[in-house]
Backbone of each chain as ProteinMPNN parsed JSONL, in Angstrom:
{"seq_chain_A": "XXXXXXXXXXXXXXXXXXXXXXXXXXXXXXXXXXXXXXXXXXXXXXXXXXXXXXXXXXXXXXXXXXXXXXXXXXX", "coords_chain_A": {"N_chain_A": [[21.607, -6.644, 11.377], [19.324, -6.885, 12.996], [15.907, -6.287, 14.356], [14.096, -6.392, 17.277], [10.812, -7.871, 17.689], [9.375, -7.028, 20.443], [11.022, -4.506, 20.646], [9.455, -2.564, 18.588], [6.791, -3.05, 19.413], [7.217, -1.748, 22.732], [8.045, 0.797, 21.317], [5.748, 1.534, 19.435], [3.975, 1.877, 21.658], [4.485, 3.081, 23.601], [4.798, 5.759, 21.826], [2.206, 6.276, 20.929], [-0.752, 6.71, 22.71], [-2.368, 5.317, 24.934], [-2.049, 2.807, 23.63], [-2.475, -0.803, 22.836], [-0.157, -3.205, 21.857], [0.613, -6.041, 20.336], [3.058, -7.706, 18.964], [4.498, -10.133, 16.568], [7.624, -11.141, 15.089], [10.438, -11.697, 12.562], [12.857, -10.171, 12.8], [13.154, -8.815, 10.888], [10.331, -9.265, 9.284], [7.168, -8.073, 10.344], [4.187, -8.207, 11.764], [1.646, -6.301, 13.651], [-0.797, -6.276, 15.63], [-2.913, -4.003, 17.125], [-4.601, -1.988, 19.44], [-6.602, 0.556, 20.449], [-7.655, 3.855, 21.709], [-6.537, 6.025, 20.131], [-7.125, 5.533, 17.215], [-9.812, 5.574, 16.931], [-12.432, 6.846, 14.848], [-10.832, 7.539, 12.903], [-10.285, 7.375, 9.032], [-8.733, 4.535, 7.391], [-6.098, 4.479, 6.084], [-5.593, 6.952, 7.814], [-5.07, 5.614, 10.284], [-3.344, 3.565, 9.799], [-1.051, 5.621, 8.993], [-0.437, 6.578, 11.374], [1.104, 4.919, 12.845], [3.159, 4.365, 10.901], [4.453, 6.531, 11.225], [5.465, 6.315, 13.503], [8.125, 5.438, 12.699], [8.9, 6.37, 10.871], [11.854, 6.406, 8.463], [12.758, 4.156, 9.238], [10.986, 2.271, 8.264], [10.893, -0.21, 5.556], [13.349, -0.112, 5.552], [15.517, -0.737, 8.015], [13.426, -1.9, 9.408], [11.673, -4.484, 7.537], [9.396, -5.062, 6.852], [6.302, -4.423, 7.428], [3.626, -5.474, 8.75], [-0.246, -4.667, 9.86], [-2.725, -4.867, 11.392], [-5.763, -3.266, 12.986], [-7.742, -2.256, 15.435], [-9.627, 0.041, 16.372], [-10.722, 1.721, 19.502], [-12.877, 2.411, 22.198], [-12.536, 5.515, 23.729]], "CA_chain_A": [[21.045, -5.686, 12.345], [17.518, -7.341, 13.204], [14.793, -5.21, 15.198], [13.066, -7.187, 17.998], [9.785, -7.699, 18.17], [9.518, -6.148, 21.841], [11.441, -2.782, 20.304], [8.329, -2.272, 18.276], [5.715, -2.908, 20.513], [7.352, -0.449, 23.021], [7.821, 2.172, 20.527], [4.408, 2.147, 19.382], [2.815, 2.116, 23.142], [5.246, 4.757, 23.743], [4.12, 6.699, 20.923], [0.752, 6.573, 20.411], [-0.901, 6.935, 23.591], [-3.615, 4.013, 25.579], [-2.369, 1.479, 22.292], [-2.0, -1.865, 23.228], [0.549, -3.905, 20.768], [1.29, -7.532, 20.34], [4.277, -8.411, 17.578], [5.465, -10.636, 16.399], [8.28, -11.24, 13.857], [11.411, -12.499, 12.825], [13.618, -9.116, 12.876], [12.745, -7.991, 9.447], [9.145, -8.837, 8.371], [6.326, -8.064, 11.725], [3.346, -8.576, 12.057], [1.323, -5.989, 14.58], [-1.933, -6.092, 16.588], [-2.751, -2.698, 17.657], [-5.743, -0.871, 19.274], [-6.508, 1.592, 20.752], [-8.761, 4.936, 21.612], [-5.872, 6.61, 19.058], [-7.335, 5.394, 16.009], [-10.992, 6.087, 16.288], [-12.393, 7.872, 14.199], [-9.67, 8.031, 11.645], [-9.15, 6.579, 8.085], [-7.724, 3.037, 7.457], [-5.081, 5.102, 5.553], [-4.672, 7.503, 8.385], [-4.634, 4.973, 11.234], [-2.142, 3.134, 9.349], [-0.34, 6.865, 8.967], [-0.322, 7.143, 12.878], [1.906, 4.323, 13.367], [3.914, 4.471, 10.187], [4.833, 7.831, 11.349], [6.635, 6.488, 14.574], [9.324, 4.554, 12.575], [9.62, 6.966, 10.078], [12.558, 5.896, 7.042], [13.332, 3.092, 9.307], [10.422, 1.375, 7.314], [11.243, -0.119, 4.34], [14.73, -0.059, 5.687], [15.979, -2.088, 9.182], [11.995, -2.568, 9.708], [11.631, -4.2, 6.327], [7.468, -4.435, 6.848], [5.002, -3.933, 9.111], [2.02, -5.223, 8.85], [-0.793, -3.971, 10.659], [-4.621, -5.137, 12.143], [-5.604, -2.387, 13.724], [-8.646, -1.825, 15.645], [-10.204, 1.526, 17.493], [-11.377, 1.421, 20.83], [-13.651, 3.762, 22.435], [-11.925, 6.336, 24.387]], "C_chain_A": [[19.544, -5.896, 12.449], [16.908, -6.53, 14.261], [13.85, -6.357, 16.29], [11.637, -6.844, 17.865], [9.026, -6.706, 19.069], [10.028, -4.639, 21.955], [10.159, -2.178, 19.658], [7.006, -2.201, 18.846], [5.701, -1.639, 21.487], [7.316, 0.703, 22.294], [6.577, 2.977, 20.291], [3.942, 2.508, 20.809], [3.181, 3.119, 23.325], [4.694, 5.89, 23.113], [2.8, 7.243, 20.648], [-0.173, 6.096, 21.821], [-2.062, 5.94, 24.432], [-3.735, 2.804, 24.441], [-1.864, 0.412, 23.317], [-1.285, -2.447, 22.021], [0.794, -5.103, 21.214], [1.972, -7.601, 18.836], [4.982, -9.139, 17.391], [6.524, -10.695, 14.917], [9.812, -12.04, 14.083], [12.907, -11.684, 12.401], [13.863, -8.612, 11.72], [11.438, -7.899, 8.955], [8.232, -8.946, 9.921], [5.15, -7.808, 11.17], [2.571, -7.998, 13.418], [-0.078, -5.846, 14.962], [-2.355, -4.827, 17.065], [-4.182, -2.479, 17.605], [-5.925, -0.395, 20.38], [-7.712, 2.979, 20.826], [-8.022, 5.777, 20.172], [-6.639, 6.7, 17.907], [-8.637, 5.384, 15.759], [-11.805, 6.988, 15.989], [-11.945, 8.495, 12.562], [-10.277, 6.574, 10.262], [-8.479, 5.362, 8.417], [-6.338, 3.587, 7.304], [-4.439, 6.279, 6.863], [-4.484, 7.104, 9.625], [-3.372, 3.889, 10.765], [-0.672, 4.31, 9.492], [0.488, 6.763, 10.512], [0.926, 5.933, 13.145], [3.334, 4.205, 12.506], [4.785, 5.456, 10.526], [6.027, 7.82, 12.754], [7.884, 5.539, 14.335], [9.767, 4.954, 11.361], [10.262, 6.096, 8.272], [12.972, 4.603, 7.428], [12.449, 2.17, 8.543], [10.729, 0.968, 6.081], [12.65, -0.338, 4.615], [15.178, -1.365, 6.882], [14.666, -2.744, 9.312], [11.467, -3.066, 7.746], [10.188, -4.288, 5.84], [7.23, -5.222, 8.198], [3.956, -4.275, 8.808], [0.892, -4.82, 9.927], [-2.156, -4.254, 10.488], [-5.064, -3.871, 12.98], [-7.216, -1.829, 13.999], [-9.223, -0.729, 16.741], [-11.069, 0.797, 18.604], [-12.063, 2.83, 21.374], [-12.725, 4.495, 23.673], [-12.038, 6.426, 26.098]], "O_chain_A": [[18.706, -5.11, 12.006], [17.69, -6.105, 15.111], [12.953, -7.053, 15.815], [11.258, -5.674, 17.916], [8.272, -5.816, 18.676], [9.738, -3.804, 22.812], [9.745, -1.181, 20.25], [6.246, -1.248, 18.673], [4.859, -0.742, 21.443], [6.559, 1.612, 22.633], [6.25, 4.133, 20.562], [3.491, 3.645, 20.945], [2.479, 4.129, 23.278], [4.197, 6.844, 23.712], [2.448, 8.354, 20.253], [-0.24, 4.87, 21.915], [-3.066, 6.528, 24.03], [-4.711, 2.09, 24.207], [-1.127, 0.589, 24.287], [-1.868, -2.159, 20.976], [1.165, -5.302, 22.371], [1.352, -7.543, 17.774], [6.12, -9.102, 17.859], [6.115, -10.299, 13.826], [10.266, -12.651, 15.05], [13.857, -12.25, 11.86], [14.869, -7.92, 11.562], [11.087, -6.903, 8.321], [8.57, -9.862, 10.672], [5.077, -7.194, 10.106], [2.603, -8.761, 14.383], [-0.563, -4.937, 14.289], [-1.487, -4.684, 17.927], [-4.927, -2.583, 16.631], [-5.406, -0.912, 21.37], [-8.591, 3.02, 19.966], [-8.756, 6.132, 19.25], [-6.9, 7.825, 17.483], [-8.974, 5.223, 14.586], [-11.988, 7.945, 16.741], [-12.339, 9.263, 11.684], [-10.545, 5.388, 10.451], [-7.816, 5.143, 9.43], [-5.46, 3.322, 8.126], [-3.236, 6.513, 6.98], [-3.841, 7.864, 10.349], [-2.54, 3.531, 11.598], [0.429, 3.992, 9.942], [1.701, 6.852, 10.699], [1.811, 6.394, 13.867], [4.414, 4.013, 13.065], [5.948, 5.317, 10.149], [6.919, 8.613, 13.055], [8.539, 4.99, 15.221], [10.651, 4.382, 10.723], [9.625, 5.54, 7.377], [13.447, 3.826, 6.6], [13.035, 1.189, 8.086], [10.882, 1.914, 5.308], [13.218, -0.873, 3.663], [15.165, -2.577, 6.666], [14.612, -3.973, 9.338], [11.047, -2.261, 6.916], [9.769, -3.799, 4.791], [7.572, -5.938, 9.14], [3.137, -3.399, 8.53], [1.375, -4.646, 11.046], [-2.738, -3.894, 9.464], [-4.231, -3.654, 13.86], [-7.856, -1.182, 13.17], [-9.121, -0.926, 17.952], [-11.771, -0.215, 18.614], [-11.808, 3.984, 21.03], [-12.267, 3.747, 24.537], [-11.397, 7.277, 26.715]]}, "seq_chain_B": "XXXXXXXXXXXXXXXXXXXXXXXXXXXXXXXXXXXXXXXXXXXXXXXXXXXXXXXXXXXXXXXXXXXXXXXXXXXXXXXXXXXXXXXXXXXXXXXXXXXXXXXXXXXXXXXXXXXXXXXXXXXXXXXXXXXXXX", "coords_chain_B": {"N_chain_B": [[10.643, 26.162, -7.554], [10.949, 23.319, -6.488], [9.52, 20.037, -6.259], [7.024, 18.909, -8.381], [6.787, 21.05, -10.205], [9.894, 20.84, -11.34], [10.156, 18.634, -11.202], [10.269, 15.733, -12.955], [10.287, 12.98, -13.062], [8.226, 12.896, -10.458], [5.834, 14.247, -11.28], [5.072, 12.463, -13.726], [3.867, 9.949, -12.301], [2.269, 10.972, -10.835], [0.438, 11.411, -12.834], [0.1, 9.716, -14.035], [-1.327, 8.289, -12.275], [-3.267, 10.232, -11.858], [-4.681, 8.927, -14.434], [-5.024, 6.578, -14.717], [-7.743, 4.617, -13.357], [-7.799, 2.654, -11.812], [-4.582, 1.814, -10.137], [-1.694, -0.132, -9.347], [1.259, 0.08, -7.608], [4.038, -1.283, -7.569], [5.968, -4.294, -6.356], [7.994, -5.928, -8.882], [6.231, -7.654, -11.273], [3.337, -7.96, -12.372], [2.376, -10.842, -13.216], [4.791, -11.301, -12.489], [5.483, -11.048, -9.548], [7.272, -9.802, -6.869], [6.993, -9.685, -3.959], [6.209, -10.719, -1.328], [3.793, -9.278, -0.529], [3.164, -7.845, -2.276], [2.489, -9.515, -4.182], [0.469, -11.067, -3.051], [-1.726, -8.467, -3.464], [-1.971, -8.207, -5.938], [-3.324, -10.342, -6.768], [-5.805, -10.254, -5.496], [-6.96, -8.829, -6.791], [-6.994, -10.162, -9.201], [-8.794, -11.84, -9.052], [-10.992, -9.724, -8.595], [-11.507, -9.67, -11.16], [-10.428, -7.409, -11.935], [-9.487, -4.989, -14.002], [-6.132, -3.548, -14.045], [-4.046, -1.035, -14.256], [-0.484, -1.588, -13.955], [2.462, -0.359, -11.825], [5.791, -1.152, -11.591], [8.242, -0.799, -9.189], [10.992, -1.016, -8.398], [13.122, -1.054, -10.425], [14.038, 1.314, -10.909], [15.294, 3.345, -7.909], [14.338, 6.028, -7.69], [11.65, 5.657, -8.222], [10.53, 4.901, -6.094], [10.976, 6.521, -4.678], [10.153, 9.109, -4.663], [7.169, 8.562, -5.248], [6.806, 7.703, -2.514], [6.7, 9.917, -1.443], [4.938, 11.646, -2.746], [2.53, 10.185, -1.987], [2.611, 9.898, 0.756], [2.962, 7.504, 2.092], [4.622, 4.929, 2.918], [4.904, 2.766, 2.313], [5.434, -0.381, -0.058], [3.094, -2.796, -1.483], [1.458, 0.362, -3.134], [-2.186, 1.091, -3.558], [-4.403, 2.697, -6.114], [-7.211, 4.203, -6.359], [-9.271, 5.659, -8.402], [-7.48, 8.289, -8.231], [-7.218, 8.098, -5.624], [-5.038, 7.328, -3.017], [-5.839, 3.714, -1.636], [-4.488, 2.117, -0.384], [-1.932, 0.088, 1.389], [-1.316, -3.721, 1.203], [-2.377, -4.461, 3.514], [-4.467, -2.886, 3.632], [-6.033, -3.533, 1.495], [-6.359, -6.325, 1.876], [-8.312, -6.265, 4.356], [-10.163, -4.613, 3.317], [-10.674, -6.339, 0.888], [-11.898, -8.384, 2.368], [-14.278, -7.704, 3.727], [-15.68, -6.668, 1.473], [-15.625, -4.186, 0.751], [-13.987, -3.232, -0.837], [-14.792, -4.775, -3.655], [-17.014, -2.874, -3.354], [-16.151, -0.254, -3.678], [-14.73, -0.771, -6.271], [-17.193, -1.067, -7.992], [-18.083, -3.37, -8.296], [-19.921, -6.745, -7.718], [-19.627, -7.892, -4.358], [-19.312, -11.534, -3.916], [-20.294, -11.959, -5.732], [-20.19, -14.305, -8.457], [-17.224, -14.206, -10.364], [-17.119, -12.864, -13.676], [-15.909, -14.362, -16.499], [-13.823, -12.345, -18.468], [-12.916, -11.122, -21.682], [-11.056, -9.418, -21.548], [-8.175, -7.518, -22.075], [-5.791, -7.259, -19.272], [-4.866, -4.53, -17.901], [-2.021, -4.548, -17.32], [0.164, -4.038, -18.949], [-0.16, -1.524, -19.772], [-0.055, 2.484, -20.666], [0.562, 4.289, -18.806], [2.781, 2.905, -17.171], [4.872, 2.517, -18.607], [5.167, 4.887, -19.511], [6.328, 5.866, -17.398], [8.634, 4.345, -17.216], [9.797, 4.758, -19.359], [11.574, 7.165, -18.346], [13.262, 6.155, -16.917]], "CA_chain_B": [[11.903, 25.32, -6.911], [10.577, 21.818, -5.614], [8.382, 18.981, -6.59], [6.404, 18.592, -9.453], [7.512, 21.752, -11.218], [11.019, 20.253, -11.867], [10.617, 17.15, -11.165], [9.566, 14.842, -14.173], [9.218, 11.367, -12.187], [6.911, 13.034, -9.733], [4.786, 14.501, -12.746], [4.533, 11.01, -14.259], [3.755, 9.269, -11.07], [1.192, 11.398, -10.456], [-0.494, 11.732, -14.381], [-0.213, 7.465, -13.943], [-2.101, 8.288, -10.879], [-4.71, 10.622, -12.528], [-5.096, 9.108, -15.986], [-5.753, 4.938, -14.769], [-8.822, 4.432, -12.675], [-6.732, 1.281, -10.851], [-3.298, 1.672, -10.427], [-1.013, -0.564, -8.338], [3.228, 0.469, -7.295], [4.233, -2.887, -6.707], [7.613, -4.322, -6.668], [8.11, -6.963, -9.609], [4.873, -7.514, -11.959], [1.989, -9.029, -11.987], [3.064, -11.906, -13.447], [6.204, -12.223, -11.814], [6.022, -10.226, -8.372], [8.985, -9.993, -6.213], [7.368, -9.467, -2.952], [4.669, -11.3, -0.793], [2.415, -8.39, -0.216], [2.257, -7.637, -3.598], [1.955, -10.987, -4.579], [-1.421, -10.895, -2.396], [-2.823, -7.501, -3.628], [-2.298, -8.508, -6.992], [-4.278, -11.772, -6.343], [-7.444, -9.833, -4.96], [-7.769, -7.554, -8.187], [-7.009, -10.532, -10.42], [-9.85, -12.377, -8.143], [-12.172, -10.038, -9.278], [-11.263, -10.06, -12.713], [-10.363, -6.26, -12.168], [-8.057, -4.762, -15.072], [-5.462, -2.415, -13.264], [-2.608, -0.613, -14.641], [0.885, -1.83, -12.939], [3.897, 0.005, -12.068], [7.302, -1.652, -10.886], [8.823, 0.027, -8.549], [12.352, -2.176, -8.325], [13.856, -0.4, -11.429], [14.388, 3.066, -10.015], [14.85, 3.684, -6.901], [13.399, 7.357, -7.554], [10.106, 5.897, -8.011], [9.569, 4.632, -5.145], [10.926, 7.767, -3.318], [9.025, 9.952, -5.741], [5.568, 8.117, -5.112], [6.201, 7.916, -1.379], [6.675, 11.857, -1.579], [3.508, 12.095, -3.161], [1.095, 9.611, -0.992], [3.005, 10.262, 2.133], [2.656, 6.769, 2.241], [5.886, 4.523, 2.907], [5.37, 1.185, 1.908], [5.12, -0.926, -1.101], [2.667, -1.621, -2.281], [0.147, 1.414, -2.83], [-3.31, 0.663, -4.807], [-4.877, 4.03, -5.983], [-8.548, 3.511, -7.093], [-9.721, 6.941, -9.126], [-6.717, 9.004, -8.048], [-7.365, 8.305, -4.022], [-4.911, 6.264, -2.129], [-6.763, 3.501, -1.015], [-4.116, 1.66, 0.946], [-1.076, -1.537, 1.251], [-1.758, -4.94, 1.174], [-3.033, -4.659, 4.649], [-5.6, -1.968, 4.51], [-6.553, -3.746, 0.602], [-7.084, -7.247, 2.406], [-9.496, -5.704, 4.943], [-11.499, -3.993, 2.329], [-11.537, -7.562, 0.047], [-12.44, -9.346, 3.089], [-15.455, -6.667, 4.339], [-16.048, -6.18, 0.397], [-15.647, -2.897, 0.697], [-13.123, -2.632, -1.782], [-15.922, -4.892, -4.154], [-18.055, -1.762, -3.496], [-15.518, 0.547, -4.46], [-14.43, -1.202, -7.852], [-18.108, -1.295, -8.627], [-17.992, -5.039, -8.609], [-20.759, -7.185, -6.971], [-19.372, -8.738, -3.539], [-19.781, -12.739, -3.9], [-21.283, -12.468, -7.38], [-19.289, -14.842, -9.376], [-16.892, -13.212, -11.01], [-17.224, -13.182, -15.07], [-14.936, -14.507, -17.251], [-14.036, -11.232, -19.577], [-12.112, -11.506, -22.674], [-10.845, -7.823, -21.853], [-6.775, -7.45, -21.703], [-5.454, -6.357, -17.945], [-3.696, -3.179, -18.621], [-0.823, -4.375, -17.01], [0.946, -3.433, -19.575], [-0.59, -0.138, -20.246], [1.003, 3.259, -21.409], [0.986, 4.792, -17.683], [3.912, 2.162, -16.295], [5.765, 2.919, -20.113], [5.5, 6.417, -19.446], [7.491, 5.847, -16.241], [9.919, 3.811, -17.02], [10.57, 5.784, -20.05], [12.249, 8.387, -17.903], [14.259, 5.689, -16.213]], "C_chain_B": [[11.729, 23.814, -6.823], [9.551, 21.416, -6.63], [8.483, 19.119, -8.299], [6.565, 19.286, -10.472], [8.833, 21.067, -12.058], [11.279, 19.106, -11.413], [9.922, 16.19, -12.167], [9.401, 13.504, -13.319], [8.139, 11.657, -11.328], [5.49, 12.986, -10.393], [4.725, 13.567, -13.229], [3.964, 10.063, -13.34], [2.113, 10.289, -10.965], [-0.138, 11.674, -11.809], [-0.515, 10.204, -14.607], [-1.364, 7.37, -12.849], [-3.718, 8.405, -11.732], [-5.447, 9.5, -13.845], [-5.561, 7.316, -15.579], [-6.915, 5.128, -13.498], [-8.39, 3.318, -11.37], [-5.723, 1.099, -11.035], [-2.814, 1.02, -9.653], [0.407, -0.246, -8.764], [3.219, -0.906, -6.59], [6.033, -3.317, -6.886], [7.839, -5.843, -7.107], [6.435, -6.369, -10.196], [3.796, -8.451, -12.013], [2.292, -10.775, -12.161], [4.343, -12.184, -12.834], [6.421, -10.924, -10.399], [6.981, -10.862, -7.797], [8.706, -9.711, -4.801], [5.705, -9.728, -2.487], [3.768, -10.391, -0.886], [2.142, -7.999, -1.499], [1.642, -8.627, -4.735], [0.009, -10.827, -4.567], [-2.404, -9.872, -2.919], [-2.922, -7.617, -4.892], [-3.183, -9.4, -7.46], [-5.571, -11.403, -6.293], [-7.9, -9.068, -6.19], [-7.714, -8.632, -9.081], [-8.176, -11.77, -9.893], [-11.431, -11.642, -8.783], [-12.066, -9.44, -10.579], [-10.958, -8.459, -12.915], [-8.847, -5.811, -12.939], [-7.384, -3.809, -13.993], [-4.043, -2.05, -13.883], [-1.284, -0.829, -13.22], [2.203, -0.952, -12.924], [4.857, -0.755, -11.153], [8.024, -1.198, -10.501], [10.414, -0.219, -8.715], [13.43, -1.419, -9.192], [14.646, 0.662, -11.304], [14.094, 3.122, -8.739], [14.084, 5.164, -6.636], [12.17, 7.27, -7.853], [9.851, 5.74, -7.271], [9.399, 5.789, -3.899], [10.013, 8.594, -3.902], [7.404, 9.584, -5.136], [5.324, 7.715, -3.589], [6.097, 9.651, -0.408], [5.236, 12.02, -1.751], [2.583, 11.546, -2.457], [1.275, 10.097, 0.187], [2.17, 8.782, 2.809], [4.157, 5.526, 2.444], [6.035, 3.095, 2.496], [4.943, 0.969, 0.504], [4.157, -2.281, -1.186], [1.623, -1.232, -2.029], [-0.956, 1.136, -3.972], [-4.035, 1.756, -4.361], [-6.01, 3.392, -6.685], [-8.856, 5.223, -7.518], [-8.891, 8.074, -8.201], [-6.768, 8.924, -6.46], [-6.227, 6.87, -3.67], [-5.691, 5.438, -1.005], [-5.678, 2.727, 0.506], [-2.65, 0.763, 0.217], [-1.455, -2.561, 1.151], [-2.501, -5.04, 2.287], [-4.153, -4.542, 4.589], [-6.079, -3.085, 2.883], [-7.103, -4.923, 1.037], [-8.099, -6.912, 3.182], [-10.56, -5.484, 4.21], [-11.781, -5.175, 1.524], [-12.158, -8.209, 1.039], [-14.059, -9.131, 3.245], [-16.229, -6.775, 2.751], [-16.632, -4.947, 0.049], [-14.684, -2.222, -0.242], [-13.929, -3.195, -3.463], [-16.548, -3.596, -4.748], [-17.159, -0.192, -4.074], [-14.83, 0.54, -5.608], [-15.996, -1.235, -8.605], [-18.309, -2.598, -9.076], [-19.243, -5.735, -7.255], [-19.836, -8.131, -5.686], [-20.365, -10.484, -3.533], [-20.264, -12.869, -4.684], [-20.121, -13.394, -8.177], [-18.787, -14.145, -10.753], [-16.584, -13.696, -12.302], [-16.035, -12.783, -15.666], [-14.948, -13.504, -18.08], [-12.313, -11.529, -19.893], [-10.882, -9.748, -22.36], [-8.879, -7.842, -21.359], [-6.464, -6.514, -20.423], [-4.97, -5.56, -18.922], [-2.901, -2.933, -18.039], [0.51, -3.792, -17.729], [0.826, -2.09, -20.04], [0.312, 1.174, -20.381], [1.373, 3.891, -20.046], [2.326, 4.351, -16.985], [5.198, 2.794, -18.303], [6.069, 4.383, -19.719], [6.407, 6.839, -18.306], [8.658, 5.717, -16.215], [10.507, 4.434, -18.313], [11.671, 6.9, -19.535], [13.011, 7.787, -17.469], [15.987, 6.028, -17.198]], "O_chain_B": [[12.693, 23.16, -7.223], [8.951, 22.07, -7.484], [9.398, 19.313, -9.1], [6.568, 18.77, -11.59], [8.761, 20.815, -13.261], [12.388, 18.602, -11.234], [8.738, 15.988, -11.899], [8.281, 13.117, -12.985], [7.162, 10.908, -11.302], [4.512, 12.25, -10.259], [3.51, 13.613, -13.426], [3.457, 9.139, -13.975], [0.987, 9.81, -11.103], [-1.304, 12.035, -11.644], [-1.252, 9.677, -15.44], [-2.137, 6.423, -12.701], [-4.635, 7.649, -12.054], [-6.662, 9.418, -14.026], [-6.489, 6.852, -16.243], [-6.648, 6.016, -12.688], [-8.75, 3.374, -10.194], [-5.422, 0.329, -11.947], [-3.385, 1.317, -8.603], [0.778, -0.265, -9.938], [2.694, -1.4, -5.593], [6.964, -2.711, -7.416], [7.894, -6.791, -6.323], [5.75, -5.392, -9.893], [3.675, -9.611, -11.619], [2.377, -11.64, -11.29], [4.821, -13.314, -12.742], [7.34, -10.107, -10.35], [7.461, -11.979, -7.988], [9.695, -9.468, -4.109], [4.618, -9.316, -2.891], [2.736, -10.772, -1.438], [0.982, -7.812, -1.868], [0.813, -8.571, -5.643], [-0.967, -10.649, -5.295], [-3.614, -10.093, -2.927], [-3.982, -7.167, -5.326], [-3.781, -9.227, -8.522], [-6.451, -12.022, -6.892], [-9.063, -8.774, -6.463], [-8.403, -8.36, -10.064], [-8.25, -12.709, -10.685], [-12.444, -12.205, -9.199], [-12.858, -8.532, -10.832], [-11.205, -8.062, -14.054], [-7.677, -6.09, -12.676], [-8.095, -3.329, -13.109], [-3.091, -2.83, -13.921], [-1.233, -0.404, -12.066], [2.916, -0.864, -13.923], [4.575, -0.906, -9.964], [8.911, -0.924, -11.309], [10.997, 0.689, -9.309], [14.535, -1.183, -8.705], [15.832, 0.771, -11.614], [12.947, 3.0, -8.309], [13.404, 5.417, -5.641], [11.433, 8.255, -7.873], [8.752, 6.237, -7.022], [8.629, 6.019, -2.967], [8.913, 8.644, -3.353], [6.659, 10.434, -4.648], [4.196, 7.433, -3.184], [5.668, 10.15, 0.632], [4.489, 12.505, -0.902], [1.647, 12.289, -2.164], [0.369, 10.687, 0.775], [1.236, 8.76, 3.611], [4.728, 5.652, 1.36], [7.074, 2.444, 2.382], [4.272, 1.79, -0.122], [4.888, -3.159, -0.727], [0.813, -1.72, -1.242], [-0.63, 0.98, -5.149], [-4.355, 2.054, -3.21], [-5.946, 2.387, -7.394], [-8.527, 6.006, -6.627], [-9.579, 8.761, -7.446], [-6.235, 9.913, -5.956], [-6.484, 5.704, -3.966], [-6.102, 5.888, 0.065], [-5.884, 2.733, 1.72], [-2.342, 0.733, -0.974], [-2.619, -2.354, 0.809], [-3.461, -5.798, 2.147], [-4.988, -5.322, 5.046], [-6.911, -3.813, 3.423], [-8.308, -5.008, 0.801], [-9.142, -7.316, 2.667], [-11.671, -5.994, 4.349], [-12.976, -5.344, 1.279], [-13.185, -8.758, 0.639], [-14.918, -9.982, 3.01], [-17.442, -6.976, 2.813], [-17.629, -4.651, -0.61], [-14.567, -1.01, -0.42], [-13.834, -2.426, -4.419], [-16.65, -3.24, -5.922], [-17.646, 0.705, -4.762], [-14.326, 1.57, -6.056], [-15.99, -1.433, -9.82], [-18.695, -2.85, -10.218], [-19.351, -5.26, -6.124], [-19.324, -9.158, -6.132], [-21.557, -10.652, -3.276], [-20.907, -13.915, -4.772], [-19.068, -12.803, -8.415], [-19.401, -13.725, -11.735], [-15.923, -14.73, -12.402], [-15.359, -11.755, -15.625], [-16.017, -13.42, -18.684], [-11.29, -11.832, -19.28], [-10.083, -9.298, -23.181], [-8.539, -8.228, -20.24], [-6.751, -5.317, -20.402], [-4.733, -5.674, -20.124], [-2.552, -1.773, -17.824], [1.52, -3.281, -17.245], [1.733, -1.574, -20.692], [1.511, 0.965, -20.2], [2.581, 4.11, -19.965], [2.967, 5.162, -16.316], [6.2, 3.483, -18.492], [7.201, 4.864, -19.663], [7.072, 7.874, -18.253], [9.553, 6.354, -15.659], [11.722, 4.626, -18.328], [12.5, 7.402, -20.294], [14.013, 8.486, -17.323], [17.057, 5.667, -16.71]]}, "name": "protein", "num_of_chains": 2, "seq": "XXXXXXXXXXXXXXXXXXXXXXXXXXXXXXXXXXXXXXXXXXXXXXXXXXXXXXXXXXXXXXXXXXXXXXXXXXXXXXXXXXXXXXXXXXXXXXXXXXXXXXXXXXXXXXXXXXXXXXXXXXXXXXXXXXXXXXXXXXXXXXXXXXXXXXXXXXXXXXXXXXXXXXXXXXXXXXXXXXXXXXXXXXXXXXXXXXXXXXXXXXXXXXXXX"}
């Protein structure tokens, strides 16, 4: 049961509101790009939070990691 | 009712937290990790010659639910520097890169780092006191 790439990307954009995402992966370990007005401001720990938060228990689980670059953009 | 009252792995998880100054939840051990990212964050502390108490998550699965209860943090692995989650392998590469994690071990960024005779405390009594309860 592998996770596309392209499911993650949407999710986040979906979720977290003016993000841009690029991912890639190979339907278990990804690799994401992300930024955004969302995340400035915040914590490494709680801009990491913000996205962790839209995949929940699936982390660790079908998504088996995520990594994450993640830079703020001005609003 | 909940948590830390009756829960003894939380209460050890979190008195491993308080009581080491550098803790890493990793999955496998320093010497023999079991999983790229902790491979890597183990690498950057043994880079700069920084001792850090280890715990192994792998054993129990109630530590790792236990200690992502408590950070409200979901991945493996988490490196606490004086009781503060600082981050995963992600946010810990950033900070070695920037040497901002340097500046928060109290270690000179780019100073060559000195050979010390001093035993990691990978083995230390905090990861014992864990897996004792297993």
């Amino acid at each position: 049961m592998s996770v596309s790439p392209d499911e993650l990307k949407n999710r986040i954009e979906a979720a977290i509101p003016g993000t841009r995402a690029a991912v890639s992966g190979d339907g278990h370990h990804f690799d994401a790009v992300l930024e955004g007005p969302a995340f400035a401001g915040l914590s490494r720990i709680a801009q990491h939070k913000l996205v962790y938060d839209v995949f929940g228990a699936e982390l660790g689980d079908r998504i088996h990691a995520l990594s994450l670059k993640i830079t703020p953009t001005e609003a | 009712m909940s948590d830390a009252a009756t829960n003894p792995m939380r209460e050890a998880i979190a008195s491993a937290i308080a009581e080491n100054p550098v803790i890493l939840f990793m999955k496998g051990t320093p010497e023999a990790p079991a999983c790229g990212f902790s491979a890597r964050t183990v690498a950057m502390l043994e880079s700069l010659d920084q001792p850090f108490a280890a715990v192994n998550i792998l054993p129990d699965p109630a530590i790792r639910q236990e200690l992502s209860a408590l950070s409200g943090w979901p991945t493996i692995p988490q490196l606490f520097i004086e009781g503060e989650l600082v981050g995963g392998c992600d946010i810990v590469t950033e900070m070695y890169e920037t040497g901002e994690l340097h500046k928060l071990l109290g270690v000179e960024a780019g100073a060559p780092v000195q050979a010390s005779p001093a035993e990691p405390a990978a083995d230390g009594s905090a990861p014992l006191s864990i897996e004792n309860l297993l």
